[in-house]
N, C-alpha and C positions, 0 to 999 in steps of 0.2 A: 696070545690071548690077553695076557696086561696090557701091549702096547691098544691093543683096538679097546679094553675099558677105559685106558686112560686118556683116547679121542674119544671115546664118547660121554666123556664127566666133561670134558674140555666144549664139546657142542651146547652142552644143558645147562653151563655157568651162562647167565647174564652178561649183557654189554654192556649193561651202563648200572650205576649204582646212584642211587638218592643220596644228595650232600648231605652233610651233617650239620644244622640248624644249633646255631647257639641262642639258645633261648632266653639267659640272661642278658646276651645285647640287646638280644629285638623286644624284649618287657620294656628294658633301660631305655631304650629310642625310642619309645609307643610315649613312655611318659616324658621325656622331653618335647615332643611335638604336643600333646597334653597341655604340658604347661606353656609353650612357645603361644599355640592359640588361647590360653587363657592369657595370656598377656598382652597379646593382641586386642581381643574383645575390652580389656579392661583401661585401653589407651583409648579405643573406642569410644567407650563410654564416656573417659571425663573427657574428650575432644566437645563431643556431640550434646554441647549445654545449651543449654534453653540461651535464646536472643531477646539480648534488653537491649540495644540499638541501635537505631534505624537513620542513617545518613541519605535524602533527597538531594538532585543535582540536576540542575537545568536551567534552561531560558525560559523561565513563568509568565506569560500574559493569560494567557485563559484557564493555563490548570493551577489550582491550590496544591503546594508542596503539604499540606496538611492532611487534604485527601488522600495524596497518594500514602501519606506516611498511615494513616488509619483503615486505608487497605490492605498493605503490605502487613500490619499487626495483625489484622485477621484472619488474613492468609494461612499464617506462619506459626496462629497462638498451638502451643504445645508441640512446636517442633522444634528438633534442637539445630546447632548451626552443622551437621555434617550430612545431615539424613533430610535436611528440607530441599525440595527440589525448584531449582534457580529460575528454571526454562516455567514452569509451571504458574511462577510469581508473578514473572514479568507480561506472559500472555492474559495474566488475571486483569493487571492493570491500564491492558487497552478497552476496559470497557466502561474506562472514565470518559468523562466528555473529554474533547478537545485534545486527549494523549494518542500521538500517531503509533508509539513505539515503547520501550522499557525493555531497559537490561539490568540485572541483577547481578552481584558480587557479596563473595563472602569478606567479612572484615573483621580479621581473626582481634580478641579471641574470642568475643560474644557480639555481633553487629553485622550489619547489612549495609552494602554500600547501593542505592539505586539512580539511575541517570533518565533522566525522561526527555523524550522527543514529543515537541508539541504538532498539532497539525498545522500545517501553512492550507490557509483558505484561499482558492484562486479566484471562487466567484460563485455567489448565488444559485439556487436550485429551485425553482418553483417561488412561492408564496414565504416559505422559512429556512429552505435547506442549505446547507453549505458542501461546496466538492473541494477537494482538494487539488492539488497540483497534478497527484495521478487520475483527476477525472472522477475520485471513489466520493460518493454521498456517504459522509461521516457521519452527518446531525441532518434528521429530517424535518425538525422542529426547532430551529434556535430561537435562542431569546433577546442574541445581541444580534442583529445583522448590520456589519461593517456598509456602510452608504456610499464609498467608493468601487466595492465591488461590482465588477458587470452582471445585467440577467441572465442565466439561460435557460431555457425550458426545453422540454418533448417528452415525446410517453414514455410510460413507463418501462425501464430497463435499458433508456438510451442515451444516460448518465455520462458514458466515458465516450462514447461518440461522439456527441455536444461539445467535449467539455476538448480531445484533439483536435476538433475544427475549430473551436474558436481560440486555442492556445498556439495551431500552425497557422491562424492568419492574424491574429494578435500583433507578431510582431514587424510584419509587413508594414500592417496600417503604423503603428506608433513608429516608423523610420517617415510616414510622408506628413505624420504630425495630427494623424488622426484617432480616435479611442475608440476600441466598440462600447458601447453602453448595454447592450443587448445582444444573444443572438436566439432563434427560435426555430425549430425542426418540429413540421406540424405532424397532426395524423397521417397524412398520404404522402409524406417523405420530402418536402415542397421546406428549403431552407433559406431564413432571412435574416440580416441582420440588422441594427441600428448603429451609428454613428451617435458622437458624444455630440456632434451639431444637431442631431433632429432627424438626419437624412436615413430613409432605408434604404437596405441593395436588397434587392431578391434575387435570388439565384434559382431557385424549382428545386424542382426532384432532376435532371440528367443536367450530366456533366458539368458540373458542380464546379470540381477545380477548374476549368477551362473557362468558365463562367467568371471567376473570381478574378483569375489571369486577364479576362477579358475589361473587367472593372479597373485593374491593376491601370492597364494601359491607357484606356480611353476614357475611363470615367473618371476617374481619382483626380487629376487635375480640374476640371469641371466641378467638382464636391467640393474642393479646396476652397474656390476663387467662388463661388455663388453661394456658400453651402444654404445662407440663410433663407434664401430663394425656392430650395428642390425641399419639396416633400419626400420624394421616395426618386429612385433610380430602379427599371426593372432589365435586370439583364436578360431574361430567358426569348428574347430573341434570337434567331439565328444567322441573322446579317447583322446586326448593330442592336441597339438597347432603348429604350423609354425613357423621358424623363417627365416626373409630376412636378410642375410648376407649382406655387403658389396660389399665383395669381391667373396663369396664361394656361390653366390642363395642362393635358398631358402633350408632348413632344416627344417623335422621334426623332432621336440626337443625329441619325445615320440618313434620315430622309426615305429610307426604306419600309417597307411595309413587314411586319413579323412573319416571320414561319407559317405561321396559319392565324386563323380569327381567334382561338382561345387558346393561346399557351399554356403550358403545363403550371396554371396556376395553383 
């Protein structure tokens, strides 16, 4: 009768027992992390002092390092050098005229280091505007327009199209010694350009590049050697191409009659 009480006190004991918790360590370790973040926060704090200045860096023609330095001030007024946000600055400051770009740097212990990228103007927009090299209308309204720059026009929203055709046939022409001065993409999709002689290509609305290719070949030499002569060159024939005389109308160069009686003018 003992041996079966003392299996059944042996079934009723617990398996597992709750550890013994030393309380004076874990108070002692509560207040060392305690103090570890208040030491933290207060390296923090004298890191993160107000900025008194402001170092500008770049190739200047069109923007004022002045401006950028009296934007970047009131960007930044009442923030200190660890907690102002860098990406936030530099996006502020493309919306000076003529800055493509901005990148911001800290320059310990109280100062700012900034570098600025100007825009590169490829060529005229309408009446005032300026594109850049990616084709983007930066200024719709300038007030200096460079006189060297080529025209180019078409409706609205057709800024970066304009701006790859006349940048992928750009440098065709200037290897046989000729410039565009112009190029123009109308309403009904119909593209022409100007030569820095005088002379226009018309290309239309279809097949555009093949048209160009076509000028390449047979008309480019003829533009070179008469240019003073041809008013305008119309390629959108589809045997051969038009030339406007000066003096003599119009000519076809190919002896051929066009495609139809009114090409895709």
């Amino acid at each position: 009768m003992r041996l079966r009480s003392r299996n059944r006190r042996k079934q009723t004991e617990p398996a597992w027992r709750l550890p013994s918790i030393d309380w004076r360590r874990l108070a002692a370790t509560a207040g060392s992390l305690a103090a570890l973040g208040g030491a933290v926060a207060g390296v923090a704090w004298t890191l993160d002092q107000p900025i008194e200045t402001i170092s500008v860096e770049g190739r200047f023609q069109r923007v004022s390092p002045l401006d950028v330095e009296q934007a970047v001030k009131q960007r930044v007024l009442g923030t200190g050098l660890v907690s102002v946000d860098l990406e936030s600055v530099g996006r502020s400051l493309q919306s000076i005229p003529w800055v493509d770009s901005a990148s911001v740097q800290r320059a310990w212990p109280r100062g700012l280091r900034v570098h600025v990228q100007e825009q590169v103007a490829a060529a005229r927009w309408g009446a005032n505007g300026l594109l850049n090299t990616r084709g983007e209308l930066f200024i719709s309204e300038s007030r200096h327009i460079p006189p060297e720059l080529p025209q180019l026009s078409g409706p609205i929203g057709t800024e970066r199209d304009v701006a790859e055709r006349y940048l992928a046939v750009r440098g065709r022409l200037m290897e046989a010694g000729l410039r565009i001065a112009a190029m123009r993409l109308d309403e009904r999709g119909a593209w022409e350009f100007d030569l820095d002689n005088g002379v226009t290509v018309r290309l239309g609305r279809r097949d555009v590049d093949a048209r160009f290719e076509r000028f390449m070949v047979a008309g480019l030499k003829l533009v070179g050697e008469r240019g003073g002569d041809i008013t305008y060159v119309d390629m959108r024939y589809s045997n051969g191409f038009a030339i406007g005389w000066r003096t003599r109308g119009v000519q076809l160069a190919t002896g051929k009659l066009p495609a139809d009686d009114n090409p895709d003018a």
